[in-house]
N, C-alpha and C positions, 0 to 999 in steps of 0.2 A: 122434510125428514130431519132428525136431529141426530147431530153425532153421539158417536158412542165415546165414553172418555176413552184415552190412549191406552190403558192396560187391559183395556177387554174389548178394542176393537179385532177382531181377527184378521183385515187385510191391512195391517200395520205392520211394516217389515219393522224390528229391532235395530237400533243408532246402530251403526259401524265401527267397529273398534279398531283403533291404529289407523294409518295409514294417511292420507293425504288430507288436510283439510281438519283433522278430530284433533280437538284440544280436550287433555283429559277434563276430569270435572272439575269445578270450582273456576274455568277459564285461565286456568295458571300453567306455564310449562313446566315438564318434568325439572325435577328436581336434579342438582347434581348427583353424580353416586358417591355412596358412602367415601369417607374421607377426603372429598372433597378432588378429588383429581379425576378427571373425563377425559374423552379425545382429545387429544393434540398438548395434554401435559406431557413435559421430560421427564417428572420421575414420578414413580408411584411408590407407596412406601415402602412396598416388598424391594424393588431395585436399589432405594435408597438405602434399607438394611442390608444389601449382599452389595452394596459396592464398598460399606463405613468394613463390613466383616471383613472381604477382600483387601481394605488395605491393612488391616489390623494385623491378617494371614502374613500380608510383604514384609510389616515392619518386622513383624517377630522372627520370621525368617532371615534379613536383612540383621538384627543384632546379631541372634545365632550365628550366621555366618563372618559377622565380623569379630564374635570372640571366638569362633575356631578359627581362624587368621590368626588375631593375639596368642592364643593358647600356641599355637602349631612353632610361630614365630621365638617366644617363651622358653618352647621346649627344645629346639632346636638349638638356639643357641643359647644355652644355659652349657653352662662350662663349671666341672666338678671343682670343688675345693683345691685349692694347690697344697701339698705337703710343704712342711718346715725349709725356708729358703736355704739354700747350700751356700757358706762361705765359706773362701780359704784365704790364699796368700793375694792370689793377684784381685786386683783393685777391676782392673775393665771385665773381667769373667764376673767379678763380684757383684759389678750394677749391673750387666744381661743378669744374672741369677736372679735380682731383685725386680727385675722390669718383666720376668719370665713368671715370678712370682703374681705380678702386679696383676698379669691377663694379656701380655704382651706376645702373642706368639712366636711374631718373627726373631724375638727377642729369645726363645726360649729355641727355635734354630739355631739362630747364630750361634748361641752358647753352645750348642752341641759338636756344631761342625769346627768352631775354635779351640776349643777345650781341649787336652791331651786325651789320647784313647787311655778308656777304661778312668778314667778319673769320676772325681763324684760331679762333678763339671757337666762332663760329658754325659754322663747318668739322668742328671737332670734335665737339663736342656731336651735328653733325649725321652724322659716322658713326659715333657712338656709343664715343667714341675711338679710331678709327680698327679699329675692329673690321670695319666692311661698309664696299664702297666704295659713294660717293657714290650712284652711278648704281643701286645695288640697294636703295638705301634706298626709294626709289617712294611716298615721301609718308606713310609710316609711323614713328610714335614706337621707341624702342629698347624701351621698355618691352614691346611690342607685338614686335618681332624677336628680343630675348632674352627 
C-alpha cells in the first residue's frame, strides 16, 4: 500500500501549535518584541518617558518654588523710599538721622526716643524716616515694622 501525501491523507492529525517542543517555522526562535525590550528588561520605553516626564514635572516645580521663596523674601523685606533726611543743630541726632535715612532701623529708634518731644527729630526717627505714616506706626519700633 502506498501512502497518501500529507495534505490529503485524512488520518493525519495537523503539527501542534505552541507549546512544548514546537519551534515556529524556519527553526528560529521567536523574535524579540517590538523595541527591542522582553521579560526581565528594567525599562521599557513607555516607563522611560513617564520617569524623563516625571522629573521634568519636579524640576519645574522645584524652580517655581524657589522663586516664590525669592519673590516672598523680596517682598517682605523691601522697605519704602525714606523721605528727605532731617537736619538740625545737633551733630549725634544728625548721623542717627543719616543712618535712619541709610535703612538703619535701630538707628531710626534711637533717633526717636533721643530726640526732644515733638521736634522734627522725633518725627522722623518716629516714621522710620519717613517710610510709614505716623498714624500706622501704632506704637511699634521700626526695627519691629521693617
Amino acid at each position: 500500500m502506498t501512502r497518501p501525501p500529507p495534505d490529503q491523507d485524512p488520518n493525519r492529525k495537523p503539527p501542534a501549535q505552541g507549546g512544548f517542543g514546537h519551534q515556529p517555522q524556519g527553526g528560529y526562535a521567536a523574535p524579540p518584541p517590538q523595541g527591542g525590550y522582553g521579560p526581565g528588561m528594567v525599562n521599557s520605553p513607555q516607563q522611560s518617558q513617564t520617569s524623563t516626564t516625571a522629573k521634568i514635572v519636579t524640576a519645574v516645580i522645584a524652580v517655581l518654588a524657589i522663586g516664590g521663596v525669592i519673590l516672598a523674601f523680596v517682598l517682605v523685606n523691601r522697605t519704602p523710599a525714606p523721605s528727605a533726611v532731617v537736619q538740625g543743630d545737633d551733630a549725634a541726632l544728625n548721623a542717627l538721622a543719616q543712618e535712619c535715612f541709610d535703612g538703619t532701623m535701630s538707628a531710626c529708634d534711637d533717633l526717636w526716643s533721643m530726640s526732644p518731644v515733638d521736634s522734627d527729630y522725633e518725627s522722623y526717627g518716629d516714621t522710620c524716616g519717613g517710610r510709614i505714616a505716623a498714624e500706622d506706626v501704632d506704637r511699634r519700633f521700626c526695627v519691629d515694622i521693617f
